[in-house]
C-alpha positions, 0 to 999 in steps of 0.5 A: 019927749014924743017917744010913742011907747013912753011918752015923755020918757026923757024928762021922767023922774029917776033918783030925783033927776030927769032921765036925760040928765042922767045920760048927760051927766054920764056922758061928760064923765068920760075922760075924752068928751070935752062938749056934750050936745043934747040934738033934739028936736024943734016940737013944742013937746021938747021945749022943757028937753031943751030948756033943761039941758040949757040950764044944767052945768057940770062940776067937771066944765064939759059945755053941755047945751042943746041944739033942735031940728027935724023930729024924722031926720035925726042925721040933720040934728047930728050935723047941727051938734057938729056945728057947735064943735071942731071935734074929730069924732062924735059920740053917739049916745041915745037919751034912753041909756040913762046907764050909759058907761062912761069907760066905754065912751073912752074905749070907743074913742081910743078905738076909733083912732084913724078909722070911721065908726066904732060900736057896741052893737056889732060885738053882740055880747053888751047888754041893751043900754050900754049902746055907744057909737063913735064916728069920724066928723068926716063920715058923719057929714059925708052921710048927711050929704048923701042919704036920701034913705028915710031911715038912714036920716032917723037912725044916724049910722046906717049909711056909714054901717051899711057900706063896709067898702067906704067905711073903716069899722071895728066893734068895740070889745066887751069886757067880762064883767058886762057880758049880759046880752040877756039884760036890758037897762034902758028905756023903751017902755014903762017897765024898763022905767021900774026896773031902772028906778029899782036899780037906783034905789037898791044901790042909792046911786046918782049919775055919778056914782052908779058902778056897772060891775055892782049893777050887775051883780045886783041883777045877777043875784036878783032875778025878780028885778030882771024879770021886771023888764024881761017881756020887753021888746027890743027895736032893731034897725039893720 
């Protein structure tokens, strides 16, 4: 809730439901996540955050609940999400990807079978809001443990990425359908919120039912909505 170009992002109206509901529900439609946790943080700004996700329950019995730690050090919040679960692996998903989809999540997770961190990110071709990571418990921890880098604890993965000779990876790959680097679907700032609300009233999706090959042969066939988000300016963390 304390996002500084959009504040009070996470609990703005999309389609009739919160943007966080959104990427929660998405999430839990992945047919390996058994237990979505909401890591927020202890503000008082998210105390509706985390009432909400407390009171929402999924017709597919995924648990859902949320946890709260330190606003800066976001790998802490990881290590508590941890904590409520004695899964192999977690799956990062950021509040701001309301699209997020739920066969990458699959695909992440098939992919990360026996090594430590598997992402969207390094394949360079999946569009801004389809960012998935999936990370072995064991890095995680051994992370938390020893970063003392400001922006490894905010960012969660650095430390895991930034050493290759510790570290398994692969990149998850992008099928051809989502090939659209060039587009953005997530939320940073007002007019990434107007071309999401565009997309969910032009397709009537919900959480549930927005398709991925749909939305983007809506966008490919309608620049004025692309063009809608287009001046946007996208954070990058190496």
């Amino acid at each position: 809730m304390g996002s500084t170009r959009l504040p009070g992002k996470s609990m703005m109206d999309l389609g009739g439901v919160p943007v966080i509901e959104w990427a929660v529900r998405r999430a839990a439609m992945a047919e390996r996540v058994s237990h979505v946790v909401v890591a927020t943080s202890t503000n008082s700004d998210d105390d509706v955050l985390a009432a909400h996700v407390s009171e929402m329950r999924l017709d597919s019995g995924v648990a859902v609940e949320a946890v709260r730690g330190s606003v800066s050090d976001v790998l802490s919040r990881f290590v508590l999400a941890l904590e409520r679960t004695d899964a192999d692996y977690v799956v990062r998903v950021t509040g701001d990807c309301p699209f997020v989809q739920p066969a990458f999540i699959d695909s992440a997770l098939e992919t990360a079978t026996g090594i430590d961190y598997v992402a969207t990110d390094p394949d360079g071709r999946f569009p801004r809001g389809f960012d998935v990571e999936a990370i072995r418990r064991e890095a995680l921890i051994t992370a938390h443990a020893e970063s003392d880098d400001p922006v490894e604890r905010e960012h969660v993965t650095p430390f895991i990425v930034r050493r290759p000779e510790r570290f398994a990876s692969a990149p998850l790959l992008c099928p051809e359908w989502a090939r659209h680097p060039e587009l953005r679907v997530t939320l940073d700032e007002q007019a990434d919120l107007d071309l999401l609300r565009a997309v969910v009233e032009e397709l009537d999706a919900s959480p549930t039912s927005l398709d991925g090959p749909a939305m983007f042969e809506l966008l490919l066939r309608r620049p004025d909505l692309v063009a809608i988000n287009q001046s946007v300016h996208h954070n990058i963390v190496k």
